[in-house]
N, C-alpha and C positions, 0 to 999 in steps of 0.2 A: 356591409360594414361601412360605416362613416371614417371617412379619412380625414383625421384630425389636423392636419394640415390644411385643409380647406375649411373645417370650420374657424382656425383661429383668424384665415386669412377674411371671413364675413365678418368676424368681429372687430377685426381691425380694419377694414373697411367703413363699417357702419361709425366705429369711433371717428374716423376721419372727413365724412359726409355728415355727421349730426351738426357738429359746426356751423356750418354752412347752411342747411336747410333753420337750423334755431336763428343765425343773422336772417335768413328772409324774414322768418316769423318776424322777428324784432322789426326790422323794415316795413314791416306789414302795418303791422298796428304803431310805428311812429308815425309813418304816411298819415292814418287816419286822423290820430290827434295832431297832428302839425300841419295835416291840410291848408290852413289860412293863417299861416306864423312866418316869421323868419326863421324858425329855428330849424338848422338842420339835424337830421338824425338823430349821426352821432354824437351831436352836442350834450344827446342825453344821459349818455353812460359818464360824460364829464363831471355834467352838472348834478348825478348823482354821485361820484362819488367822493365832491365837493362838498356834496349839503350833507352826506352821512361820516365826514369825516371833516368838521367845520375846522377849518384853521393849516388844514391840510400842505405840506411842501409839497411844489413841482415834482420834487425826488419822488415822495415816497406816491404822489399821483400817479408817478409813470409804473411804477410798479403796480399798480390797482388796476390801468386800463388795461387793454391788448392793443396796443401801440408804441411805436417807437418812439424815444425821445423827442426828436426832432418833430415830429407832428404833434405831440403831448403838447410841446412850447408853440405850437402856428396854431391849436385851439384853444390853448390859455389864453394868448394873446387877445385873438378874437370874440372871446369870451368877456375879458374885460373890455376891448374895444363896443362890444354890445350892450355893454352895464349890465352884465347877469353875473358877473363874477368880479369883485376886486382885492388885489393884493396887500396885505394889511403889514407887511414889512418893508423894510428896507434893503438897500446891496442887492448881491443873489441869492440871497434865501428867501422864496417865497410862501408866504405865509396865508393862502389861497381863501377865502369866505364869499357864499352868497350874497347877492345884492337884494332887496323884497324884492324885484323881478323875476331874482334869479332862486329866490327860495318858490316863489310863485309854480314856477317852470316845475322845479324839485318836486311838487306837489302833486302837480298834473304827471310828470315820469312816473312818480312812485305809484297812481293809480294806474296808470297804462303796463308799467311793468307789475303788479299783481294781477289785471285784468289777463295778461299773458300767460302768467303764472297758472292763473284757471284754469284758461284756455287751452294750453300747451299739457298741462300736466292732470288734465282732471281725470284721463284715462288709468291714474294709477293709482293703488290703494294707500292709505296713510302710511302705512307698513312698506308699500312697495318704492315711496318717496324716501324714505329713511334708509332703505338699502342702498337707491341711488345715489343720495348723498354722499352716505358712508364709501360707496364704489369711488364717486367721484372723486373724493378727499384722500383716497388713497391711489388714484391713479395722479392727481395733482400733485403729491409730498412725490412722487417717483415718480413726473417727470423735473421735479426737482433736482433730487439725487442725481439724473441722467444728465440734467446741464449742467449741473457744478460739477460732475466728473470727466466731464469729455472737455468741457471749456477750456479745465485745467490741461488737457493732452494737446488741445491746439494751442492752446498760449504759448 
């Protein structure tokens, strides 16, 4: 008999290791296309989801990436310090847009992260991608639930 306790414990395992193993992926193949660039890495999930949300605030950027505020603001910075990104407001609301450099950049990610996309995910049926979705959308909305209810218990 299978002790069900130990299979939840491989599934929560494996959720907590894919992570990890999916950033090398990413790592992997940014290496390849940023080989002879300045651009690092993680510049790219910026600069995506910059250019897929043009006009974008700081605020709701820092909610897009998986990073803390405080580095969200030290890759903004450098982001326009690089001319790949500049802010089209005023005060401290920013109002975040592409530069043609930095839509250029956008171009080149967006082929790298579908090339990924293949790559990573061809072992699975059209069918079997839409379940994962579905999985993942529902384990994302509750670990929502789970930080807005505990947040409120530590606050």
């Amino acid at each position: 008999m299978i002790d069900p306790s130990s299979e939840n414990e491989k599934v929560v395992q494996k959720i907590f290791c894919f992570p990890k193993k999916m950033n090398q992926c990413v790592k992997l193949f940014a290496s390849l296309y940023l080989k002879d660039t300045r651009i690092k890495p993680q510049y790219l999930i910026f600069i995506s989801g910059i250019g897929n949300s043009d006009g974008i605030s700081q605020k709701d950027l820092n909610e897009l990436v998986p990073f803390d505020k405080s580095y969200v603001s030290t890759v903004v910075r450098e982001l326009i310090e690089l001319g790949f990104v500049y802010n089209d407001s005023s005060g401290k609301v920013h109002c975040l847009r592409l530069t043609d450099f930095g839509r250029d950049i956008h171009a080149m990610s967006s082929m790298m992260f579908d090339l990924l996309d293949k790559t990573m995910f061809d072992v699975l049926t059209d069918e079997e991608k839409r379940a994962l979705e579905q999985i993942m959308q529902k384990l994302n909305n509750r670990a929502d639930e789970i930080i807005g209810e505990y947040s409120q218990k530590i606050s």
